[in-house]
N, C-alpha and C positions, 0 to 999 in steps of 0.2 A: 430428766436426769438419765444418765448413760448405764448402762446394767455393766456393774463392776469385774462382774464374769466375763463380760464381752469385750472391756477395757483391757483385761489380763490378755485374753487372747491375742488383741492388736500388737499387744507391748511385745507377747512371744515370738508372731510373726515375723513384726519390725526386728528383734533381736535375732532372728533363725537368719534373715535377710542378711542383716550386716554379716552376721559371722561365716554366713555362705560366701559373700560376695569377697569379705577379706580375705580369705583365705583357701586355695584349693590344694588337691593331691594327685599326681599321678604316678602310678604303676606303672613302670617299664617290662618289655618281655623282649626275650631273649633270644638269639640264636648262636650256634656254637659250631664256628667255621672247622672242620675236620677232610683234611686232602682237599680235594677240589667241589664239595660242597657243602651246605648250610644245615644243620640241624636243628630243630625247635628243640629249645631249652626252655622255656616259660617263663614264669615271675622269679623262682631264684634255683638253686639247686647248684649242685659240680658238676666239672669236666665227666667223673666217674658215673653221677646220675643219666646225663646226657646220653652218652655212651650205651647205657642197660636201656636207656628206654625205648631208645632208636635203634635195639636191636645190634649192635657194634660191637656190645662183651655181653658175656649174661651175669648170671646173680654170682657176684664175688663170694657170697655164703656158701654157697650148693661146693662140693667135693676138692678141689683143691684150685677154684679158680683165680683165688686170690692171687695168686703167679700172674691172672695176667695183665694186672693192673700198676705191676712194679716197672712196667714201660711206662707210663704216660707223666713218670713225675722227671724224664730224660727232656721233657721240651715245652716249650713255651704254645699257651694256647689263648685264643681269643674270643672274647664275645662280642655282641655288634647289638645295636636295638635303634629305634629312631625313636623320636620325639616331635610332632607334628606341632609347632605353635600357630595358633589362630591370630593372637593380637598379642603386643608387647606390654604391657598396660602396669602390670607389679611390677610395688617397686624393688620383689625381689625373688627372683627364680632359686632354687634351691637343691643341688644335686644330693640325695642323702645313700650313703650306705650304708645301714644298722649294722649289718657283721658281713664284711669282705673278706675272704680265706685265702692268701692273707699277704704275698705279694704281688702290686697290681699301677698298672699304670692307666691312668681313664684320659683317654678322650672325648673332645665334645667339637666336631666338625674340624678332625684333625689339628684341634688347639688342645697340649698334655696341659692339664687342668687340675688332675692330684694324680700323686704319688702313695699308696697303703703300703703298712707293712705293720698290722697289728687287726688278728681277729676280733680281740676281745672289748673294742671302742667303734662308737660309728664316726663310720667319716663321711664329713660332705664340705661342699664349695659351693660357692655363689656363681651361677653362670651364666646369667642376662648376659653380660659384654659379648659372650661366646656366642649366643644363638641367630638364630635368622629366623623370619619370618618363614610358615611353611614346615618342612622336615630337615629334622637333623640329625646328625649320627652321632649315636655315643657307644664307645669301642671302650673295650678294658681287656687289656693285652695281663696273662696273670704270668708269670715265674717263678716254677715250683723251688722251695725253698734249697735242695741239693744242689740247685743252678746257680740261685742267689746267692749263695754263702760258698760256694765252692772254693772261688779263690782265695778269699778270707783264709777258709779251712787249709789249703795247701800251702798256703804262707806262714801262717800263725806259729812261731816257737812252741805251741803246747797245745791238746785241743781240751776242749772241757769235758767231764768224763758224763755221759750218756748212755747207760747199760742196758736202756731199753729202747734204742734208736737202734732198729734193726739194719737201717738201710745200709748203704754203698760208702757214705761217709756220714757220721755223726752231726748234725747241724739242730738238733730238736732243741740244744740250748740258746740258740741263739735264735730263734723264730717264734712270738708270739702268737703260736697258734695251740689247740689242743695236742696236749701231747701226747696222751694217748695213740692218736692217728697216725704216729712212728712206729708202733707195734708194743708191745705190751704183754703179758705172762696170761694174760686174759684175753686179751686183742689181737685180732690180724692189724695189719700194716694197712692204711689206707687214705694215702695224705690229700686230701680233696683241695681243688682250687675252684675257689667260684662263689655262690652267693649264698650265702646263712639264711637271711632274710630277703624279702622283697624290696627291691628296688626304686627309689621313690624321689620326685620332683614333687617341689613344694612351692610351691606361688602366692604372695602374702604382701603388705603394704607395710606394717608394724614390726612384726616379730615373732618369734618361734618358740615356742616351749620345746626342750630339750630333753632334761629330766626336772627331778626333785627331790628334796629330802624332808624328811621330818623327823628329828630327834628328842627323845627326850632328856634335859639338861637336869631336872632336878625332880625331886618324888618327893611329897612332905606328910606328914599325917594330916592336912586338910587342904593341900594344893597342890599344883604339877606345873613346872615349867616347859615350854616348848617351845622350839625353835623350828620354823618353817624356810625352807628357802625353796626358790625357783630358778632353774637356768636354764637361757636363755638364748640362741644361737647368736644374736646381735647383742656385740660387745657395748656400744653405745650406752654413756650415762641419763639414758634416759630414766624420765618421771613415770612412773604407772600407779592405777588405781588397782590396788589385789581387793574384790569381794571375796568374801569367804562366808557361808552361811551360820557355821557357828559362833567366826569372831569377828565378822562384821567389815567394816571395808574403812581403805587405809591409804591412803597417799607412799607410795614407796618409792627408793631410786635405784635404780638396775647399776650397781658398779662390775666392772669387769664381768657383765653376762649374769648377773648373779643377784635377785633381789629377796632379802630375807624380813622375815618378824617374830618380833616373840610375842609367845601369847603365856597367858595363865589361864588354869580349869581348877573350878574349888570343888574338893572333896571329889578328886577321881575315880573312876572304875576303871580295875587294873586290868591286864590280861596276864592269863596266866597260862600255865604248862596244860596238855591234855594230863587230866585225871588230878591234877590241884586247884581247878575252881575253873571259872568259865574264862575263857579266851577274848573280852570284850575287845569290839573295834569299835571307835569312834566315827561315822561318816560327817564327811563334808563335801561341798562342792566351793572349788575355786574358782572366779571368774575374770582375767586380767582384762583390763581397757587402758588405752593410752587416756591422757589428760584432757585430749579430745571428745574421749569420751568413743574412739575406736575399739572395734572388738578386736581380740589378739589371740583367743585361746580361754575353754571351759574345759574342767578336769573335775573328775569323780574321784575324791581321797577316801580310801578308809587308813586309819592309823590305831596304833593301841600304844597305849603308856603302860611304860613295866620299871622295873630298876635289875640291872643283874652285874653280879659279881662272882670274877672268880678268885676264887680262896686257895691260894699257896702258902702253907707256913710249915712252920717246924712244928712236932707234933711229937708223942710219943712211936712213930711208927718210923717216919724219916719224914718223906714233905708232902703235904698233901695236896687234892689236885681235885675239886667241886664244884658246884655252882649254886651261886645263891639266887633264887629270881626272889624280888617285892621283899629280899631280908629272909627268907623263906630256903632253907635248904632244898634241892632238889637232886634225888639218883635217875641218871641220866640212861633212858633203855633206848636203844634203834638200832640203826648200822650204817654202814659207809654207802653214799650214794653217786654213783657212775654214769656217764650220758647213758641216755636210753637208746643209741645207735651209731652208729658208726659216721652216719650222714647227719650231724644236727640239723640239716634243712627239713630232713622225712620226719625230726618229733613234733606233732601237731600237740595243739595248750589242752584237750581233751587226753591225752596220754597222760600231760604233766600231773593234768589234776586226777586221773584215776591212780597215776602211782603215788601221789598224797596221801589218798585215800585208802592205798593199800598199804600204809605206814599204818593211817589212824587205826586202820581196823587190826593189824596185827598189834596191838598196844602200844607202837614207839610213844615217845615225849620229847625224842628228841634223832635226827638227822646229823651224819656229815657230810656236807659236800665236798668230795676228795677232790684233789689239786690238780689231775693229770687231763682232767676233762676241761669244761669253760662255764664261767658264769650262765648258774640260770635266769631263764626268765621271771621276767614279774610275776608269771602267770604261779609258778613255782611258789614264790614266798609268798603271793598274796592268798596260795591253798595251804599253807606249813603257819600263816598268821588264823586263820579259821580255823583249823581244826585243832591248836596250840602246841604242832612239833615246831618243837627249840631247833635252830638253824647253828652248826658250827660250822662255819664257810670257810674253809680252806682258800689262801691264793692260789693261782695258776701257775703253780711252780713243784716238778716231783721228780725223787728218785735221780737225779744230775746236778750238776753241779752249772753254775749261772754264771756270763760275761757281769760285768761291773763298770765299763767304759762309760764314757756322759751318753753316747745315743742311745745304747743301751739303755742306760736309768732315764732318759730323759723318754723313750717308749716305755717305758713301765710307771714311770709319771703320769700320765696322760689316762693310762688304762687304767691307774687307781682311784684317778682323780675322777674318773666318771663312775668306777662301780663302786667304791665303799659310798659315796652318798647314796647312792640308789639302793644296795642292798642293807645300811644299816640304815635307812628309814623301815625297816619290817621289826613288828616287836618279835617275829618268830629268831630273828637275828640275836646270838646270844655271844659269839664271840669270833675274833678274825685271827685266824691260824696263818703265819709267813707261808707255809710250804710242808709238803709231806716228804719224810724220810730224806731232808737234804742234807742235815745236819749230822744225821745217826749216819748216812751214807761215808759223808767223809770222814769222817772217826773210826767206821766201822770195817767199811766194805772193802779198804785198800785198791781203792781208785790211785793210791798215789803210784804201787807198785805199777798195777794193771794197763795203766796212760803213760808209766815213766817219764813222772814228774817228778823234777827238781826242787829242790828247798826255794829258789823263786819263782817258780812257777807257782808251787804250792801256796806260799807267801801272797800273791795275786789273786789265785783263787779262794783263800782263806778274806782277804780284802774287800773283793768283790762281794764276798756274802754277807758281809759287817754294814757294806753301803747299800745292798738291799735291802736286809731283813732285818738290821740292827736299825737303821738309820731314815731310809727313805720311805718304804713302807709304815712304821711306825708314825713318822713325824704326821703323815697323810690321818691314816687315822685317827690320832691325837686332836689330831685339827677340825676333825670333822665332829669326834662322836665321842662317847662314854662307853662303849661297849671293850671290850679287854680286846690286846691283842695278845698273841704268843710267837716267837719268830719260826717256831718249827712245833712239829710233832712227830715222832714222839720227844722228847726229854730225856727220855730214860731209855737206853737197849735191854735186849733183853738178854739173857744169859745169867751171870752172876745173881745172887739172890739179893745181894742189898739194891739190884738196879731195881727190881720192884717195888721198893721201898720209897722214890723219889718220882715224882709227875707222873708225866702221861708214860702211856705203854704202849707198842707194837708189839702182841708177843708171837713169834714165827717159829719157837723152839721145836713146834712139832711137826710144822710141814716143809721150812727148811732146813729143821738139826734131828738129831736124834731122838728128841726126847717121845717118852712113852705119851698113848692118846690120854692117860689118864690126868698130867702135867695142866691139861685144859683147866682142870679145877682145881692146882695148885700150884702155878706160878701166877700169881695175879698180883696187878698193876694197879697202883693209886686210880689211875682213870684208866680202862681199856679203848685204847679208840681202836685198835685194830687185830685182829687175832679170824682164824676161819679155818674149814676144811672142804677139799672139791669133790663135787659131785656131776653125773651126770645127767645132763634133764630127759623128761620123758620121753616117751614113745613117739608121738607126735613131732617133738619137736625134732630128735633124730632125725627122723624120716624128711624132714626141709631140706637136710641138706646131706642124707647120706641114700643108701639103698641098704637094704637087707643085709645084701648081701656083705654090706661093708660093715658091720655089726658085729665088729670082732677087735681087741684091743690090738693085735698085729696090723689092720688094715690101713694102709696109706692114708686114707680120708679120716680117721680116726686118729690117728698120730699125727695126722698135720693140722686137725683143730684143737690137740692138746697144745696149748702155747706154754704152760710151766715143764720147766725143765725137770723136774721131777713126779710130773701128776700124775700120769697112770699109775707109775708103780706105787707112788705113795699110796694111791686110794686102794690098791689093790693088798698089799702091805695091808692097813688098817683095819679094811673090810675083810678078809680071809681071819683075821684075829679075835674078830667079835664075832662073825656072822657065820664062819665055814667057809670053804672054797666052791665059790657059786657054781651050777652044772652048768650052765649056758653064759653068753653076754647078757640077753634080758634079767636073769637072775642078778648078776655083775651093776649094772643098773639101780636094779631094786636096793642091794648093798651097800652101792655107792651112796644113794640119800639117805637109810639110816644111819650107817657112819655116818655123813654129816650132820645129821640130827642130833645124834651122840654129843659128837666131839663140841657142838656148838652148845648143845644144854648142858653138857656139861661144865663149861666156862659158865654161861648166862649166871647158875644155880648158885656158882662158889664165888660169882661176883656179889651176887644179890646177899646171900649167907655174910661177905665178908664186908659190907657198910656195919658203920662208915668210914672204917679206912680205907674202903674202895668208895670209888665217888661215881660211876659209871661205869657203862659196856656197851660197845657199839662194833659188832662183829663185823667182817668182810667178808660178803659185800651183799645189798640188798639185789639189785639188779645186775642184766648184762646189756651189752652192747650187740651181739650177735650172738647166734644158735652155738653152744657150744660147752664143753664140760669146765665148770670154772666154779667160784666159791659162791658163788649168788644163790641166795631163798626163793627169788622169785626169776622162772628162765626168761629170754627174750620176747617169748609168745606171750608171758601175764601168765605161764602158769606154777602153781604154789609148787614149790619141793614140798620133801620132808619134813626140810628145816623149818619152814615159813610159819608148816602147821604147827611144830615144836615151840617156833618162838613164841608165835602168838599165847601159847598155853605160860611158856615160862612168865611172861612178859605183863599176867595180869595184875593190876594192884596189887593187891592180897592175894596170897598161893602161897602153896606147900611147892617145895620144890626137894630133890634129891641131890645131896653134898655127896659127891664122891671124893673116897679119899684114897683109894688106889684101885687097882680092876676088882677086888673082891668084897671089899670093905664100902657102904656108905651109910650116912645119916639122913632124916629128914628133919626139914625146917621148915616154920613157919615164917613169910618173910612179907613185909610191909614196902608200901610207897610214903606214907603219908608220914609227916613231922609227928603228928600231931599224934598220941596210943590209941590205938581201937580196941575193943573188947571182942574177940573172935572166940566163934565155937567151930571147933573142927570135931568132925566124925570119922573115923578110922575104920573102914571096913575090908578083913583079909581073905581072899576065899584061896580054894584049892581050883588045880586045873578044871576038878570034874563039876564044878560053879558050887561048892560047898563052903559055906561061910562058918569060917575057920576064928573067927576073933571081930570083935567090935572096940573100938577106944574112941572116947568119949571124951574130949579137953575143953576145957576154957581158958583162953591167954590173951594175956594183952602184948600186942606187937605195934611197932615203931619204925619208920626209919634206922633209927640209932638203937634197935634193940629187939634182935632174929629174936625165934623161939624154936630150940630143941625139942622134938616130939619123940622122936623113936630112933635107935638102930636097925637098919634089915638085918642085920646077920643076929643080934640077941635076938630078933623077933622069930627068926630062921629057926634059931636053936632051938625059942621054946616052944615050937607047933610042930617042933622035929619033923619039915616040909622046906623043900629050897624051892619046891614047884609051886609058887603062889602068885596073885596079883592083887593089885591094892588100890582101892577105891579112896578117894581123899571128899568129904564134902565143908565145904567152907561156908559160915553163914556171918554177915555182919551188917549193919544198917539197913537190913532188908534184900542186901545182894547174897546171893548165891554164889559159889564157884566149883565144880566138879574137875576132878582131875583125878587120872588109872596112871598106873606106874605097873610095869612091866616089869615083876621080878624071878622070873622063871631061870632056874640055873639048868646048866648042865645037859643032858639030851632030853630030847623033848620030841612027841610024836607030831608030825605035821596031819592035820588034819586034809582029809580030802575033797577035793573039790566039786564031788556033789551032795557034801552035805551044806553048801551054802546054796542057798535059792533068792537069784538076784529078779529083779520087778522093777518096771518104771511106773509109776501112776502119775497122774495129773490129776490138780484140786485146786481150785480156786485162781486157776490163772498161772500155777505154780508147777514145779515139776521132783519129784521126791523119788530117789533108789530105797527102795524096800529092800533090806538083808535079811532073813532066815538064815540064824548062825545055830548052829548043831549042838558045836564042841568049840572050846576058845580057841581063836584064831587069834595070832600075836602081829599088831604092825599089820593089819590088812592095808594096801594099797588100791584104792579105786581113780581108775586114769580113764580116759579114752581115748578112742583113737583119729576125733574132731576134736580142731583147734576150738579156743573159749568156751571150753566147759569147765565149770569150777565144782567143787561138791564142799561142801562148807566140812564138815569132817572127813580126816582120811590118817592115814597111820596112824590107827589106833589099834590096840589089842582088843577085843570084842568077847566079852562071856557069852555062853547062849542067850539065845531070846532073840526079838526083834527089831530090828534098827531103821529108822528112817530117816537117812541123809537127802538133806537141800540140794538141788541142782541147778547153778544158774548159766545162762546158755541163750545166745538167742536166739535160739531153732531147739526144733521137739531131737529130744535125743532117744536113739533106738537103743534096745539092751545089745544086742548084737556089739556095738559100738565102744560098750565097757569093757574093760580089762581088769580083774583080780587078782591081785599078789598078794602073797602073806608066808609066814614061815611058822 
């Protein structure tokens, strides 16, 4: 008898064998014809990568060179690659673009073969009939979108209104690509033509796996329904066998590219949010074969079953705006998320997954993906389904105003029809947003004045938005999945006080209107999705793209990477109001991120305080795009601001946090994540500057979700120690967890301490690398930076009593003291 081990083995071979033989893949590389010769361009990248790499432009970051890439979107450019076939033999050749940017015409041995004109879907064509034995040429001739839509735009009765389409003429609404890469209050201007992804020929006998979905239809208290489907590049109503390891294998029939089942699971494990129970994913592996019993394609599924709802009703407040996951209320902490670069080709799936990871660890629960960027990757959701940030995925649509013709809708068809299956198969996926600020826009912004548009113009444009975001959109979703959608965000402008009364919020009163920084913690919004203040990033990252010398808010290089039309001054404004009028720019700097820390924990504290009539806060913006002063926690390089380290504090389950109620006056609270009441012991400990411990308060309270706890005033506690000069230790104990948090209440003038009574130290221990402080006298907000990129220190703007401090440093290279930087006031 035959050793069953060795049996298995055979069967894997013979199965490696078939699936080999059915199916191959080739990478195409590139070259990018420029004047009179050839450029290596690689497996994908743009015209503008090209260019830098080959030495032709340099780094469009560095000083103001972004100017000089506003030429290359005047003309048409081409790329060329060959394809060497050996033998003719599948029965089917398979041109694939994952993401082409974005208009483009492909050749295959001078036969036009497709036509793109949508980033955000892959395209490809079948191209046997086309090839020859030996080498062939494949040519993609692209047409920046200013070319494409020119005549359009110079014909058109009306143009649609586009306030952040810097260019020559407005065309960002009508071009399915990121829009960001039109310019932006955040962004330089940088419309790329060329390849997202890699390039790829597919040769196969059967059929293609495409994408997939898996939704969940029903949640019961001892079962779960689901719905799997697979699509397929081959329309054909063919038969297939789907294995599937958990439910077993199943005769199915592929209609229209498409073959589905439903399964049942008794007595589920749910997934849940980070910090409401565990995030469970279910694995599976799929394995299609024709009836033949041919291989076709093996895929590794994880999935999680949840239920979520969002709750809009009438209320005693005006209308509310939350989310329920598993029946289970949940307050929604994160912030708004931005491509990570300017090039989506240069973010590699190890960024994706470190910036996940720098959500989990600063506490979010939950993520937005903002509108103006593009669908992320798998790689994205399937790090935001692990670690359990809740996904609110905006469409690819912001801040303008949208055509509504049939090619139109029928490209925005296409492009929904591929990504809401894909993205709402993720349990991290909690709800699909139409568009950012398109709604509030025309209501608000007087685009009709500013376009001088007419009652039927307007009329069209108003049309147009009903058959996108009322109608077409919606119906797709509907069709697919259970996950909510909402046609816009926000719901509600902000301004008048009963508008925070109803839905989501943008609130901008303080960095585009007047209102005071204190406003942060009292104009709030049923749900905040968006609200922020700018700063600049550190030292380091400056220095990428400026010189010393340019280290001055007058400087060309400095003013031409402020992209908001009011930034310097605002931040200048803000910080002069809290901080003093900084002596230097490094000082101006420094300033700049604790206003933003401020202004941001400020919001966080009086969102948190105000559940549950507030349902969420999700500030702008986690990340940026490129080096530059903008609202982001965390800069370009991966390094933390102020804020990052702010939020992370504000943002943990259980905390005290500080209710401001105007610049002189706050309260503190104790404030909860969880539904369900805890019993918390806080310790209150108040010292004086000279580290003399001035009062102890000792509480026990039960906290909730739906129910803060008032502990103290600063200003009665001020009165009765008759001291404004104090700081306040908070220690939190509850199920065995701990939480420590200093609040900084120092009023009025205050001696800066000098800088050699700190004595900085690097040690190494264990593999490990730790800054030693010797702090004298209390230092407020101390600042520890360097001046090498990827260094992080796990604490930093913190105020410090004397004593000894040993901050973490992580880095991957030994870091010298020389290299550290100390700020503090």
């Amino acid at each position: 008898m035959q050793n069953p081990i060795e049996i298995g083995k055979m069967k894997f071979i013979l199965f490696f064998l078939i699936a080999f033989n059915a199916t191959s893949q080739d990478v195409l590389y590139w070259e990018l014809n420029y004047k009179d010769t050839s450029l290596n361009a690689g497996a994908k990248g743009s015209v503008q990568e090209v260019l830098i790499k080959n030495f032709i432009l340099p780094d469009p970051f560095y000083g103001m060179n972004e100017k000089l890439f506003l030429e290359l979107e005047k003309q048409e450019w081409t790329f060329i690659s060959s394809y060497f076939l050996k033998e003719n033999n599948s029965k089917f050749i398979e041109l694939e673009f994952p993401s082409i940017d974005t208009y483009a015409k492909v050749y295959v041995n001078d036969v036009l073969v497709l036509q793109t004109g949508n980033a955000f879907v892959p395209h490809s064509v079948q191209i046997k009939n086309v090839l020859q034995a030996g080498e062939n040429e494949v040519k993609v001739v692209f047409t920046p979108p200013i070319l494409f839509h020119k005549e359009r735009y110079e014909n058109e009765s009306f143009h649609y209104p586009a306030p952040n389409d810097v260019g020559e003429i407005a065309v960002a609404p009508y071009t399915r690509k990121p829009q960001y890469q039109f310019g932006w209050d955040w962004s330089l201007r940088m419309n790329t033509m060329g390849f997202n992804k890699k390039v790829l020929i597919h040769s196969y006998n059967e059929n293609r796996l495409v994408n997939k979905s898996i939704q969940t239809i029903k949640v019961g208290n001892s079962d779960a329904m689901i719905e799997l489907k697979a699509y397929f590049s081959g329309k054909s109503n063919a038969e297939i066998v789907w294995k599937s390891t958990l439910f077993g294998d199943v005769k199915v029939k592929i209609e229209n590219g498409v073959a589905s089942r439903m399964v049942h699971i008794k007595n589920p494990l749910l997934w849940w949010p980070n910090g409401q129970g565990e995030a469970f994913l279910y694995k599976d592996e799929w394995r299609f074969l024709s009836v033949k019993n041919e291989f076709i394609h093996s895929e590794k599924v994880k999935f999680g079953i949840k239920n979520v709802e969002l709750v809009q009703e009438k209320d005693e407040w005006g209308t509310s705006y939350y989310f329920k996951i598993n029946n289970k209320r949940v307050f929604g902490k994160g912030a708004d998320y931005i491509p990570q670069d300017i090039f989506p080709s240069r973010v590699k799936d190890v960024d994706i997954e470190r910036m996940v990871e720098q959500m989990a660890v600063s506490n979010f629960n939950m993520v937005r993906v903002w509108g103006g960027g593009y669908y992320p990757d798998e790689v994205f959701f399937e790090k935001c389904d692990e670690l359990g940030i809740m996904v609110w995925q905006d469409l690819m649509f912001a801040c303008a105003m949208y055509p509504g013709d049939s090619a139109f809708l029928k490209n925005v068809e296409k492009e929904l029809n591929y990504q809401i299956p894909r993205i709402t198969s993720h349990p991290s996926v909690i709800l699909i947003n139409g568009n950012n600020e398109v709604d509030v826009a025309w209501k608000n912004w007087g685009f009709q004045d500013t376009y001088l548009l007419d009652n039927e113009a307007s009329k069209e444009i108003e049309n147009s938005y009903n058959a996108l975001f009322q109608k077409l959109a919606p119906s797709i979703v509907y069709d697919c999945t259970n996950i909510p959608y909402i046609h816009t965000s926000p719901l509600s402008n902000w301004g008048e006080q009963e508008f925070y009364n109803h839905g989501s919020q943008h609130y901008w009163g303080v960095w585009h209107g007047n209102d005071p920084i204190e406003d942060f913690a009292n104009k709030i919004g049923r749900f905040n999705a968006e609200y922020g203040f700018q700063s600049f990033p550190e030292f380091n990252t400056l220095s990428s793209f400026s010189e010393e010398k340019d280290w001055d808010l007058d400087a060309e290089v400095m003013k031409f990477h402020q992209k908001s039309y009011v930034g310097n001054e605002m931040i200048a404004l803000h910080a002069t109001k809290l901080y003093g009028a900084p002596k230097d720019f490094e000082e101006f700097v420094y300033f700049s991120q604790l206003t933003q820390a401020k202004a941001v924990s400020m919001a966080i504290a009086a969102h948190r305080v105000d559940s549950p009539r507030c349902g969420g806060t999700l500030y702008w913006q986690f990340n940026d795009c490129w080096p530059a002063p903008s609202w982001s926690s965390i800069d370009y390089f991966g390094n933390w601001k102020a804020l990052n380290y702010a939020v992370q504090r504000e943002y943990e389950n259980i905390t005290v946090v500080q209710k401001f109620n105007d610049a002189k006056y706050s309260d503190f609270y104790l404030v909860s994540d969880n539904e369900q009441p805890k019993n918390v012991h806080v310790k209150i400990s108040v010292f004086s500057t000279e580290m003399k411990r001035l009062k102890i308060i000792e509480l026990d309270r039960t906290v909730s979700l739906i129910q803060n706890s008032f502990l103290f005033s600063l200003e009665e506690l001020k009165r009765e120690l008759n001291n404004n000069q104090i700081t306040i230790d908070a220690e939190i104990t509850y199920d065995k967890v701990e939480v420590k948090r200093s609040f900084d209440a120092i009023s009025g003038e205050y001696e800066r301490v000098d800088s050699r009574e700190i004595s900085p130290v690097i040690i190494q221990k264990e593999g490990e690398q730790f800054l030693v402080l010797k702090i004298e006298q209390t230092v407020r907000d101390l600042w520890i930076s360097s001046s090498k990129e990827n260094v992080h220190f796990e604490q930093n703007f913190e105020t410090l009593k004397m004593g000894v401090y040993t901050v973490r440093i992580t880095a991957p290279f030994e870091v010298k003291i020389e290299d550290v930087k100390l700020m503090w006031r």
